[in-house]
N, C-alpha and C positions, 0 to 999 in steps of 0.2 A: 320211467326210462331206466334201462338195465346202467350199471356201473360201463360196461365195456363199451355201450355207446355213447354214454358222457366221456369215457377217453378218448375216444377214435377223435369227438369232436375237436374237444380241447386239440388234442394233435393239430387235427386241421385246420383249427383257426389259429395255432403257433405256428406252422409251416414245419413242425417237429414229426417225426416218425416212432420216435420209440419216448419212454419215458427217461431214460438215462439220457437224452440228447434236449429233452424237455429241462429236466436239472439244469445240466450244462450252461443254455443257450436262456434258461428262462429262473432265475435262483429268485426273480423276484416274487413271483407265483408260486413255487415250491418248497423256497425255507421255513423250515418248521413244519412241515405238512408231514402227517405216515399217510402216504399214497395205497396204502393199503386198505382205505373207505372210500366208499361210495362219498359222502359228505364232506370231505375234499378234493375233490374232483367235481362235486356240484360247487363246490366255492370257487374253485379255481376259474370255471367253466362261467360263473356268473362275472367274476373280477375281469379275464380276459373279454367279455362283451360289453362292460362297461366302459371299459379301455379303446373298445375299441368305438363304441360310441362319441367317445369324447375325441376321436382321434387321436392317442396319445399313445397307440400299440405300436412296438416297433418290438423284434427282435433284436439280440445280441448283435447276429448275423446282419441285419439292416443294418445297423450303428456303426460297429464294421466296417459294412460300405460305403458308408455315407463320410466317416472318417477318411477311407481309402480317397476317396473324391474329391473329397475339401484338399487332400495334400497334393492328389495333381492339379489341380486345378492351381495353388500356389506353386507348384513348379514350373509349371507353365507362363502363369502372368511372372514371375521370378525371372524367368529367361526373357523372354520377354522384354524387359525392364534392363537387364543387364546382370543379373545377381549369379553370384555364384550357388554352387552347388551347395556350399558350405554357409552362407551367408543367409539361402533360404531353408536349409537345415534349423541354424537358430529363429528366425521365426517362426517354424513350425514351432519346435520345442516352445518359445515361448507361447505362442498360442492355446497348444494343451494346456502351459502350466497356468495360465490365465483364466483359461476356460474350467478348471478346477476349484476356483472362488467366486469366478462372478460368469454373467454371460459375456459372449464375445460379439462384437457388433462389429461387422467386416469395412464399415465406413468408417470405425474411428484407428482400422488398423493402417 
């Protein structure tokens, strides 16, 4: 397989279009790599379908949104509830900061 169809792939199976936006959006597939060989782009190209095998592929861009969602979604039951704007502001924050040492289990919040 040519280099330029091992990129195209990996693109496609990143949801990325160019290789700068690959970096970007995907630094865990890319640091340390001179994308300038064929045999990092065949690594890349094998790591991303294991990844994806295992269900564990997500883009930046996913994460993103799936963050975007968990915060409305706490704004929402927040109102809800009766909380302020600002009240469920610090539970977010505390949330992230939580979510930065251990996991976060939405029943013990």
């Amino acid at each position: 397989m040519k280099m330029q169809d091992i990129k195209q792939e990996v693109l496609s199976l990143t949801c990325t279009t160019n290789t700068q936006q690959l970096k970007k959006e995907r630094p865990d597939l890319t640091q340390g790599r001179d994308l300038r060989y064929k045999e990092q782009w065949v690594e890349i190209q094998r790591k991303v379908k294991r990844l994806q095998e295992q269900g564990q592929d997500m883009s930046l861009v996913d994460i993103e949104q799936s963050e975007q969602m968990l915060k409305n979604s706490l704004f929402e039951i927040g109102h809800i509830t009766g909380l302020s704007n600002d009240q469920i502001e610090i539970d977010w924050q505390r949330i992230k900061l939580v979510s930065q040492f251990e996991d976060v289990h939405i029943e013990e919040l």
